[in-house]
C-alpha positions as CSV (number, residue, x, y, z in Angstrom):
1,X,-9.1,22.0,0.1
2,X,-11.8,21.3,-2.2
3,X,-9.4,20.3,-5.0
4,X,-7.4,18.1,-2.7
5,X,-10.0,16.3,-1.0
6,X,-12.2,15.7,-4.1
7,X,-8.5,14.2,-5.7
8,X,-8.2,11.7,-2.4
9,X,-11.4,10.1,-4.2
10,X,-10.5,10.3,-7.7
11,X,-6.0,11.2,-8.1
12,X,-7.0,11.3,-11.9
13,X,-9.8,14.2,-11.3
14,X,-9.9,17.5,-13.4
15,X,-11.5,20.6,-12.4
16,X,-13.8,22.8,-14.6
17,X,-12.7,26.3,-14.6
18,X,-16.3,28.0,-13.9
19,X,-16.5,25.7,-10.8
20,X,-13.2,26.7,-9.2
21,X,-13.9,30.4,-9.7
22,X,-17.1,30.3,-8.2
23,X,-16.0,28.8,-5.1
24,X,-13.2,31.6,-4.9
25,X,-12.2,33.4,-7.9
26,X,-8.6,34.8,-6.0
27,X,-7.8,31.7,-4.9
28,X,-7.9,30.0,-8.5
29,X,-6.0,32.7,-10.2
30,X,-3.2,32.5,-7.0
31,X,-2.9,28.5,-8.0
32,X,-2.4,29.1,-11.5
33,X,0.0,31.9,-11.2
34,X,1.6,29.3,-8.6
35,X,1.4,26.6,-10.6
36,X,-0.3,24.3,-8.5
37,X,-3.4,24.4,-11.5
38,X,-2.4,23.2,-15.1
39,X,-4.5,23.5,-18.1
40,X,-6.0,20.0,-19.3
41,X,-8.2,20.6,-22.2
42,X,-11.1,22.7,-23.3
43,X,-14.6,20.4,-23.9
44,X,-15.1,19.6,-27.8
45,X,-17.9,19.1,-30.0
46,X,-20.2,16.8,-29.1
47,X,-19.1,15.9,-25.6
48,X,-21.3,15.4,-22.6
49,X,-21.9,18.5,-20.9
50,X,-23.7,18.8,-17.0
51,X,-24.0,22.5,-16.1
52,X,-22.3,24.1,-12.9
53,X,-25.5,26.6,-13.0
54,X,-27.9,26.3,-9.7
55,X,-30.8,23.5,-10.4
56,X,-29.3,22.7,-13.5
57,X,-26.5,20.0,-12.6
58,X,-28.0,17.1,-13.6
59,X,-29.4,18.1,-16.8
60,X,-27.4,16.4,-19.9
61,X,-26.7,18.1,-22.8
62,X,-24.3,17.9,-25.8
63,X,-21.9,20.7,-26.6
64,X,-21.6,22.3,-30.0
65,X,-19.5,24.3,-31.3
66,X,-20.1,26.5,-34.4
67,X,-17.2,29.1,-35.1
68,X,-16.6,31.0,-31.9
69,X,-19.9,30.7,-30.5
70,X,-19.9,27.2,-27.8
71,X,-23.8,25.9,-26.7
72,X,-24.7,23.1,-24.9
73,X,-28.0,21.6,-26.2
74,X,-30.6,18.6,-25.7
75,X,-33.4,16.8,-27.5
76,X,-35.6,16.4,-24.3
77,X,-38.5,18.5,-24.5
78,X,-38.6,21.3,-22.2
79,X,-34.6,21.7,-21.8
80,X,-33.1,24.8,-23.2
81,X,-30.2,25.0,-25.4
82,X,-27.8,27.2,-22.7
83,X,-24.6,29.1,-24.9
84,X,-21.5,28.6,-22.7
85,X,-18.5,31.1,-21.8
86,X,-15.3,29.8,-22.0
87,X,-14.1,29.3,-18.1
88,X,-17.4,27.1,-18.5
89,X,-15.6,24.8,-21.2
90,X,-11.9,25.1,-19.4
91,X,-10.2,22.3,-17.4
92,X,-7.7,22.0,-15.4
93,X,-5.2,19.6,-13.4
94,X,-3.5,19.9,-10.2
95,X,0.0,19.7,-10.1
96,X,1.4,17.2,-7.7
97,X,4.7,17.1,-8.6
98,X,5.0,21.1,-7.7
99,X,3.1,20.3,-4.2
100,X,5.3,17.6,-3.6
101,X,8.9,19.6,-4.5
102,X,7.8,22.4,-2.3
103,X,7.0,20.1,0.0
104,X,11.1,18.5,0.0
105,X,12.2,21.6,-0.8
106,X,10.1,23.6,2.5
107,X,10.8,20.2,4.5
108,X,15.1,19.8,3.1
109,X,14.1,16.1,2.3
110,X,16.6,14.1,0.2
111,X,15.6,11.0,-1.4
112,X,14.8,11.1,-5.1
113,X,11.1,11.6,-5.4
114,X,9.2,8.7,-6.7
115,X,5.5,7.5,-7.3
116,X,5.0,4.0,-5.0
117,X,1.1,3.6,-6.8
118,X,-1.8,5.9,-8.0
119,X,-2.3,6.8,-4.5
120,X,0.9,6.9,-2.7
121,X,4.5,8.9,-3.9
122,X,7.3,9.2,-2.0
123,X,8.7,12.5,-1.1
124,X,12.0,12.2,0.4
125,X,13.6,11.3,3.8
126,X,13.6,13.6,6.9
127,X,16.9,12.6,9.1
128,X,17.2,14.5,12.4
129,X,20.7,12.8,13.2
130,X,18.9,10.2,15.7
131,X,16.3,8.8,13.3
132,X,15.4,8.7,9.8
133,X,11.5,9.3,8.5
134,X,10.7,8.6,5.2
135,X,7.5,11.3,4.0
136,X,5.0,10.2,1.8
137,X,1.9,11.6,-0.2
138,X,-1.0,9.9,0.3
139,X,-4.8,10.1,-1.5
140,X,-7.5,7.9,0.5
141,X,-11.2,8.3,0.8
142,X,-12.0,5.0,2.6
143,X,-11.1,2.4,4.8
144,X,-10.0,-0.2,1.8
145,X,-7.7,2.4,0.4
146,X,-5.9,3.2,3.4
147,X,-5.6,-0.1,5.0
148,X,-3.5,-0.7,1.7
149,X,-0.8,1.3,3.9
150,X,-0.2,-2.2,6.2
151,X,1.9,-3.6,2.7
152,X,4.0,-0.4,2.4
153,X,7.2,-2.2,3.0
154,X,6.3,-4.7,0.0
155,X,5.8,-1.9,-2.2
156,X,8.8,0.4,-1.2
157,X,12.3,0.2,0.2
158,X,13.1,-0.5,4.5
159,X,12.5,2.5,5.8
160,X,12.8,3.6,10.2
161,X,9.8,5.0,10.2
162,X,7.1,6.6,7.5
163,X,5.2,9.5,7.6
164,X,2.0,9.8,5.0
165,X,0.8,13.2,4.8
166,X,-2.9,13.0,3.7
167,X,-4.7,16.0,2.3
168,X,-7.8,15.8,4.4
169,X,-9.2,11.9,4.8
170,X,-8.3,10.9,8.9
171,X,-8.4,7.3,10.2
172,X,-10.7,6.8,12.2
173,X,-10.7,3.2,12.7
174,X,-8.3,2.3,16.2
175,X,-7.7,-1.6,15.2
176,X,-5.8,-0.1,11.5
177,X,-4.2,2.7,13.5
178,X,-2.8,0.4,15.8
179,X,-1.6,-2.2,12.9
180,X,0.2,1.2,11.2
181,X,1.6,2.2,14.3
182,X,3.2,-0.9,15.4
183,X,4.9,-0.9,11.3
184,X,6.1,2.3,12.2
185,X,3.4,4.2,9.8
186,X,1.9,7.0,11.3
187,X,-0.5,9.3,8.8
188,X,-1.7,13.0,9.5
189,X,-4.2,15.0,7.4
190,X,-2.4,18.6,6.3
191,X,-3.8,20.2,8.9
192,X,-2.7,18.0,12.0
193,X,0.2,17.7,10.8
194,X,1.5,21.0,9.1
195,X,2.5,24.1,11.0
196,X,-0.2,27.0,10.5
197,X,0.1,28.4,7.0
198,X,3.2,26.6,5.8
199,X,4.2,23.7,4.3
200,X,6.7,23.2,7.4
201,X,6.1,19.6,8.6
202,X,6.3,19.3,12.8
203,X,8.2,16.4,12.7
204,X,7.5,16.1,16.8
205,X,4.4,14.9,16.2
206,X,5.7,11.7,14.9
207,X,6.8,9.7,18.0
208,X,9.5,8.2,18.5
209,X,9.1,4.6,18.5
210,X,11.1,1.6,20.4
211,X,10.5,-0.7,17.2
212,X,13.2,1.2,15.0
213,X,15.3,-0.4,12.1
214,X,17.4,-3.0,14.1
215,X,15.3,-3.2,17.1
216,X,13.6,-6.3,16.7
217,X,10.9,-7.6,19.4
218,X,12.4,-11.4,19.6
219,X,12.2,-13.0,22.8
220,X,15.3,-14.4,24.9
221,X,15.2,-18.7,24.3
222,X,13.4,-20.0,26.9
223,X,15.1,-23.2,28.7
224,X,13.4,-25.6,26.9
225,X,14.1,-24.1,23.2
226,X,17.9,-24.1,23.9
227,X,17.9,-27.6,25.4
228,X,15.6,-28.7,22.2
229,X,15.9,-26.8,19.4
230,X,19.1,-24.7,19.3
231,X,21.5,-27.4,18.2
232,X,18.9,-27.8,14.6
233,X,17.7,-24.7,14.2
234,X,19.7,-21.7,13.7
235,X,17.2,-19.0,14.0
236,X,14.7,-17.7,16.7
237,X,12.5,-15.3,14.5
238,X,9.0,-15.1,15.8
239,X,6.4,-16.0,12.8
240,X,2.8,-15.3,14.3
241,X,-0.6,-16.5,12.2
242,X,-3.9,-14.9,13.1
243,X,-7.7,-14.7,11.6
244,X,-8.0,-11.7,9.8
245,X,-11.0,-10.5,7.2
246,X,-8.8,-9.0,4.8
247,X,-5.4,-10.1,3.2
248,X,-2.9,-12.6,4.1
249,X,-1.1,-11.2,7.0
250,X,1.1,-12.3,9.4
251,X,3.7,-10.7,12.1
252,X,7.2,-11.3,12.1
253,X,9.0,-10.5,15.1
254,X,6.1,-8.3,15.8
255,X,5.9,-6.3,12.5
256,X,2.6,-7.2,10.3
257,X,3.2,-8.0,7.0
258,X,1.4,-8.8,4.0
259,X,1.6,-11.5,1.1
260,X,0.0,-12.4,-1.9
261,X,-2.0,-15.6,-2.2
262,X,0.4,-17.8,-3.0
263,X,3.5,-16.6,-1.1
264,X,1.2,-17.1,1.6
265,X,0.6,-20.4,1.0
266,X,3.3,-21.5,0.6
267,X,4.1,-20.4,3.8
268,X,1.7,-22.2,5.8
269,X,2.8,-24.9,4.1
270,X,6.5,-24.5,5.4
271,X,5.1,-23.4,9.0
272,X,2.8,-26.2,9.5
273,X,5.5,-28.9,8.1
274,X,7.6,-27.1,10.9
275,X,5.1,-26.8,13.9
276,X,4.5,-30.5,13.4
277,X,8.1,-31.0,14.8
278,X,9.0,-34.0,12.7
279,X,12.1,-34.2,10.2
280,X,13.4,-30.6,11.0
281,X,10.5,-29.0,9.1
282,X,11.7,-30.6,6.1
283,X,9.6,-30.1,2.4
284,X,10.5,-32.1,-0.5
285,X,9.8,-29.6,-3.8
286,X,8.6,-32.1,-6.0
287,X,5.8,-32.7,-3.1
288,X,4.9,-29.3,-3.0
289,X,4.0,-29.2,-6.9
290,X,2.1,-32.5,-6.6
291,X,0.2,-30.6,-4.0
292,X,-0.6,-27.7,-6.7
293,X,0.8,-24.8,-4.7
294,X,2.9,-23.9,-7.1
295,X,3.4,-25.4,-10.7
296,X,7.1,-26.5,-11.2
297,X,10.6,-26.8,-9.2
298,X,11.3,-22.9,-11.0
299,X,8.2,-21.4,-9.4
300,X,8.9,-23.0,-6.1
301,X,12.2,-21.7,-6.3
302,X,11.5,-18.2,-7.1
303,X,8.6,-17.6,-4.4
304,X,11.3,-19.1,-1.8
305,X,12.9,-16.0,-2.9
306,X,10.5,-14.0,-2.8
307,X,9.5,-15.0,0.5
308,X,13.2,-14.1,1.9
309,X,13.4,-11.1,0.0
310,X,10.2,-9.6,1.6
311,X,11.0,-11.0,5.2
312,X,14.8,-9.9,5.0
313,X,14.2,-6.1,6.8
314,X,11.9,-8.4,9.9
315,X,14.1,-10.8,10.7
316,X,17.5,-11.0,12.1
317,X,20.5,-10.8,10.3
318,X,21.9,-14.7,10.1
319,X,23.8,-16.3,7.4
320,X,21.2,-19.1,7.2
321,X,18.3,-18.0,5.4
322,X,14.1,-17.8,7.0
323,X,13.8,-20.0,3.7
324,X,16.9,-22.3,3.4
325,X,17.9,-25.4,1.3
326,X,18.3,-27.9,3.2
327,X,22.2,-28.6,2.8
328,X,23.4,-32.2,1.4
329,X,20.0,-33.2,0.1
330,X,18.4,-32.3,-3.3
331,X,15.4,-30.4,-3.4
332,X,14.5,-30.8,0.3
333,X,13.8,-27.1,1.6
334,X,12.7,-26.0,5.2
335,X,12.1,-23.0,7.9
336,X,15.3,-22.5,9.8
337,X,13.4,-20.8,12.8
338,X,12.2,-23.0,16.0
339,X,9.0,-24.4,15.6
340,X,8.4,-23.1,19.2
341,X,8.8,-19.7,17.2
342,X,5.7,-20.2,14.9
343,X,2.1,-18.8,16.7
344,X,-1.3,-19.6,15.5
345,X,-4.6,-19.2,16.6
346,X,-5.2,-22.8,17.9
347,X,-3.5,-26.0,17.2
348,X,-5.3,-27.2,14.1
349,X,-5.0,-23.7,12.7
350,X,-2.4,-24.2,10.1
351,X,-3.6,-27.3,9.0
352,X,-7.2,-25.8,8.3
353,X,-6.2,-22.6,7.0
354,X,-3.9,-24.9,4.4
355,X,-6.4,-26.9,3.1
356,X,-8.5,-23.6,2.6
357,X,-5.9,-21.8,1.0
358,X,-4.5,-24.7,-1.3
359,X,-8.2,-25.2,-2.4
360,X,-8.7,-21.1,-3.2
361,X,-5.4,-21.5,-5.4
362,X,-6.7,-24.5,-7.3
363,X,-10.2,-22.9,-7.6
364,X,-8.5,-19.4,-9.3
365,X,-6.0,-21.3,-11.6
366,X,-9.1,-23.4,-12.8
367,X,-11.5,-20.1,-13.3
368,X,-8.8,-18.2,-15.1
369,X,-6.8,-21.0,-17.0
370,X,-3.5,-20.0,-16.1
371,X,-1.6,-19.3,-12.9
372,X,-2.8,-17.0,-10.5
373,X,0.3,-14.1,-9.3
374,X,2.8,-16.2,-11.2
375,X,5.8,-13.4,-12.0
376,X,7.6,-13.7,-15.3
């Protein structure tokens, strides 16, 4: 586990040879012959060198090589010139692609095998006949890294539920287990989760959840929204802002989700033009450039996309788009959900947390010169 857990902090790590064999000699040569370790590249001349030798780690010295004989020297006074064996000079890589084929092969996932980001690949899909998990790889060493997890669904297709196999790092914290959970993303470290000296995943430890693929958490009208709002608005998805510290987050029908900066605000926008109740919700594009959320009718156009694209696997299944064009007038856009259907925090939420966000936007296009997240 020393490999994998020092690889959760850095994926990109390699591993000197003379370290891995003292920390176990048989169990280096078994990952070789296994080929789980893969040689990287021998040190050169006049590369850093920091010793693996007791009290002697944080000397530097310089390596030379002269024929077949490899030293590592320095010009401080009183630090000796050390000649080096070759395991000393060795590196090597671990393999996860093998890991992650015995994995789906051990497991009988399908899927092709793909990598989501530098810390996250996708092994392949577990169906049991009643539910589908998808099983991924993960490397974290803090908080930060794994709270990325609460975006998985940006990053990768709709999945039931997913299942991110971590090497050693646990979450400790409740409030991002809870967030996970609710998305359907449930992580175990190798050890919780595998059966005792396998690779054999025990599937029964992911529970069963009520909020599968289809089962949305959308509540029945209420009198009042059927008397006022059903004849205008087609859709009864539940859009819910909150305060959080990190990200732009919001829950739809229950499930968190994450956007960038502006998708997000260009959202509130929307949302507060809807919870205002006047005009249907209604946003005229060429007032939403003016107001330098985005910078022309073409970016508008595309994040509206964008926004229905991502929201698509949340919200039910309607002909009438979250994000629709308003029909018989030009450039007029809208929410097609009841503004009874959007939550936030307090009623002068949306309008704060607009003026805040529209500001940020302005203040980042200004710093960098040119437009912050826009996708060519």
């Amino acid at each position: 586990m020393h490999i994998l857990k020092r690889l959760e902090a850095f994926p990109d790590a390699t591993f000197r040879e003379s370290e891995l064999i003292d920390i176990s000699k048989k169990s280096f040569n078994h990952l070789v012959k296994e080929g789980y370790l893969e040689f990287d590249h021998y040190d050169e001349d006049g590369d850093s060198y920091f010793s693996d030798r007791i009290g002697d780690g944080d000397v530097q010295r310089t390596i030379r090589i002269r024929t077949d004989k490899v030293t590592a020297f320095s010009t401080e006074e009183g630090v000796s010139t050390i000649e080096l064996a070759k395991p000393e000079i060795t590196y090597y890589r671990f393999n996860f692609n093998r890991l992650i084929q015995d994995i789906k092969r051990i497991n009988s996932l399908s899927g092709k095998v793909r990598r989501i980001d530098e810390r996250l690949s996708f092994v392949g899909e577990f169906d049991s006949g009643k539910r589908q998990i998808s099983v991924y790889l993960g490397l974290f060493s803090d908080y930060d890294q794994a709270s990325a997890l609460l975006g998985l669904k940006l990053k990768d297709k709709q999945y039931e539920q997913a299942l991110i196999l971590c090497p050693e790092y646990e979450i400790s914290e409740a409030s991002l287990l809870g967030s996970l959970n609710a998305n359907n993303v449930f992580c175990f470290t190798f050890g919780q989760i595998f059966k005792e000296g396998s690779l054999q995943i025990d599937f029964t430890k992911v529970k069963v959840s009520d909020k599968l693929s289809g089962a949305l958490d959308i509540p029945e009208l209420t009198a009042t929204e059927k008397r006022k709002y059903s004849k205008d608005y087609p859709r009864r998805d539940v859009i819910e802002f909150y305060d959080t510290a990190k990200g732009y987050l919001i829950k739809v029908n229950g499930d968190e989700m994450e956007f960038d900066r502006i998708q997000y605000g260009l959202l509130i926008l929307l949302a507060k033009t809807l919870k205002a109740d006047n005009n249907c919700g209604k946003v005229v594009v060429k007032d939403v450039v003016d107001e330098n959320i985005v910078r022309d009718p073409q970016h508008f156009y595309r994040l509206s996309g964008e926004l229905n694209k991502l929201m698509k696997p949340f919200v039910e299944n309607k002909k009438d788009k979250i994000v629709s064009k308003v029909k018989g007038e030009t450039g007029v856009y809208r929410l097609t959900t009841m503004p009874s259907r959007i939550k936030q925090p307090h009623t002068k939420w949306l309008n704060s947390k607009y003026k805040t966000i529209k500001g940020q936007i302005a203040q980042e296009r200004q710093s960098r010169g040119v437009e912050l997240n826009y996708k060519v």
